[in-house]
N, C-alpha and C positions, 0 to 999 in steps of 0.2 A: 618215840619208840624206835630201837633198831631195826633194820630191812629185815625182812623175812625172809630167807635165803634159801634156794633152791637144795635137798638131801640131797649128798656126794653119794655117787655109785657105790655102794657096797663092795663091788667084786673091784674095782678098779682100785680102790684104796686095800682091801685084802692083798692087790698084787704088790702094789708101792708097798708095803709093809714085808712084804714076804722078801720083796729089795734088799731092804735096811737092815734086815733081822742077819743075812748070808754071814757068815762068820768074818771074813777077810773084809769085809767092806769097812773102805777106812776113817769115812767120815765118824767118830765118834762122839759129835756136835750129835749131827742129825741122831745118832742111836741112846742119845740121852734125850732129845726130846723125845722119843717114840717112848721110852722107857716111862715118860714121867706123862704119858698121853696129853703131850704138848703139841700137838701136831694136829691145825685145821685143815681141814679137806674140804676143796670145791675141784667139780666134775664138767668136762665140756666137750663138746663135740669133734671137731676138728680144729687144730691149733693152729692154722692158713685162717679161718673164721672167724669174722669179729661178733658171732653170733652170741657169744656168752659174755660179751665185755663188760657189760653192765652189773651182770651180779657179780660177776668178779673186783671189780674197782670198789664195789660193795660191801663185799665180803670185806677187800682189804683195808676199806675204812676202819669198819668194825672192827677190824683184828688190832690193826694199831691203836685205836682207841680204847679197848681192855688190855693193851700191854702198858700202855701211859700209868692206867688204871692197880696195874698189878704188873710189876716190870718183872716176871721169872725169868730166871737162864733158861735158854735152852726151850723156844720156841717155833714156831715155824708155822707159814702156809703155804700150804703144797694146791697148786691146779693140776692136775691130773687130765688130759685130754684123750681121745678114746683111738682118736687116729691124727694122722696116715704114721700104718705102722712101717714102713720103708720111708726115707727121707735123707738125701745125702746129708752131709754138714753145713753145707753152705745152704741148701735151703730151708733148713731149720734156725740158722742163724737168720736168715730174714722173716722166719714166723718168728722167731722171740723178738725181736725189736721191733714186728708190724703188732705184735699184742701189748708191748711196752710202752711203745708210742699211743695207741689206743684208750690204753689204761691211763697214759699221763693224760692225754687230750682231756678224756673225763673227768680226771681228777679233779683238772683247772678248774672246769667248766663248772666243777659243783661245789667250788669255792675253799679248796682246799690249799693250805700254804703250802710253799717247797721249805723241808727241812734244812733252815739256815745251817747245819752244821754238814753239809755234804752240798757241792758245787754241780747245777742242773745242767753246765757245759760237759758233755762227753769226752773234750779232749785235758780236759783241766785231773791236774795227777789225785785232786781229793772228790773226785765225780762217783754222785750215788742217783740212784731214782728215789722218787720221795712219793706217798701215796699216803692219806690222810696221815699229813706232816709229818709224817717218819720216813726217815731214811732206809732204804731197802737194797741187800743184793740180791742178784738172781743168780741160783743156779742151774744150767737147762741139762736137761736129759734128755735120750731118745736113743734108739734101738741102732742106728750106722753110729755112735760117736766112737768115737777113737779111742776114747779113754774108760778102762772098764767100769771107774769109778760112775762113768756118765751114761752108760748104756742100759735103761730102762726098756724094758720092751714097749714102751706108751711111748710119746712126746711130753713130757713132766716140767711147770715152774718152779722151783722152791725158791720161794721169799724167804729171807732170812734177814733178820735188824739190826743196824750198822752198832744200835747200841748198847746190843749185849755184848759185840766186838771190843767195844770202848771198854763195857765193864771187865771186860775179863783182860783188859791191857791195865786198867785202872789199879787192877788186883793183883797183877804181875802173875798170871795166869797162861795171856794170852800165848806168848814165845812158846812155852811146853809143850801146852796141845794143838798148836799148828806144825811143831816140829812131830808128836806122834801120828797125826793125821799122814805127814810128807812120809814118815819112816812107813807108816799101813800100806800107801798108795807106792812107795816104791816096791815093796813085797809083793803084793798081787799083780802089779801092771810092770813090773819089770825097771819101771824109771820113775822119775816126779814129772806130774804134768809141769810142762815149761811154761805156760800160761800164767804159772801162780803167782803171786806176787804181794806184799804187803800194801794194804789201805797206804797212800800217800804218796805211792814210788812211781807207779805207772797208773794211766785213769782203770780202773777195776773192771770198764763195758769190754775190755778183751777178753774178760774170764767166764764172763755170763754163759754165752756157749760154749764152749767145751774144746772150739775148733781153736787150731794152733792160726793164728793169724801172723802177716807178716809186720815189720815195723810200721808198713804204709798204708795198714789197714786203719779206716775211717769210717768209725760210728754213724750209723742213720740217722740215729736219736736224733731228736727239734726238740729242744725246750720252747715253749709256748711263751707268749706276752703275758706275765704275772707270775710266772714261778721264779720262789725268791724274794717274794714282794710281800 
């Protein structure tokens, strides 16, 4: 039987939603999952805390494993964490990777394979996280980012899967609506975040958080002995 999974806050996820819904927001990935209530919700305490890791790696089993199950566009799992709601950039970027890192640790440990189609090395230009054997990006939110697209009043993950990317590259899809997303986000934010970048050009771990890194910036992430294997 699948884990029994901890109920996401109501009011937390009422706010992530009130996010998505703002008119100018330019993701319209995420605003078609919320549309088609593709959108799994888990809740957790403070996101420095590896308190909630557990049903989170949990959660994301399950999730990739009903997506394997029934592959729809336009999915997503979102963790929503409750605090700290002030966080420069830089220390949000070492909570996402102390929870990323976490998450993989578990992953391994509970015999999960690394999505052969995405490279567990951070520095390698086709590098994804992999959590029950799907490929995963992250994208982090939190209340100081820089970019308005990324400024949740929470500290927010959304998992998003490498292979509905594919599908919608597959379909000759993809170019369009990453080119309206860039057009959305230059309107509201004034510019395109310089972070972005296509799957295969630069490794994707500089986009997760939101912060502009330099060229000499260097991924935390460990891949563990077995992922890959």
């Amino acid at each position: 039987m699948p884990p029994v999974l901890p109920t996401p806050d109501a009011r937390l996820v009422s706010e992530f939603e009130r996010f998505l819904k703002r008119p100018p927001y330019p993701c319209v990935g995420a605003k078609s999952a919320l549309a088609k209530g593709q959108i799994e919700y888990m809740t957790g305490r403070d996101i420095r805390s590896g308190w909630n890791d557990l049903p989170i790696i949990k959660g994301l089993q399950r999730f990739a494993a009903g997506y394997r199950q029934s592959p729809r566009m336009f999915q997503s799992f979102v963790v929503i964490f409750e605090g700290p709601l002030s966080m420069k950039e830089e220390a949000f970027e070492t909570a996402l990777w102390a929870r990323a890192q976490s998450l993989h640790d578990k992953d391994v440990w509970m015999g999960s394979r690394y999505d052969a189609r995405v490279s567990p090395d951070p520095g390698d230009d086709d590098f994804g996280l992999s959590f029950g054997g799907e490929a995963f990006f992250i994208v982090g939110l939190h209340p100081r980012a820089s970019r308005k697209a990324r400024r949740f009043r929470r500290p927010a993950l959304v998992f998003n899967l490498h292979d509905q990317f594919e599908r919608l590259r597959a379909s000759g899809k993809y170019e369009g609506m990453r080119s309206k997303i860039l057009q959305r986000d230059r309107n509201w934010s004034g510019s395109i975040n310089p972070m972005l970048a296509v799957h295969g050009t630069i490794s994707e771990a500089r986009q997760y958080s939101g912060r502009a890194v330099d060229e000499d910036w260097s991924c935390p992430f460990q891949p563990r002995i077995g992922a890959g294997t």
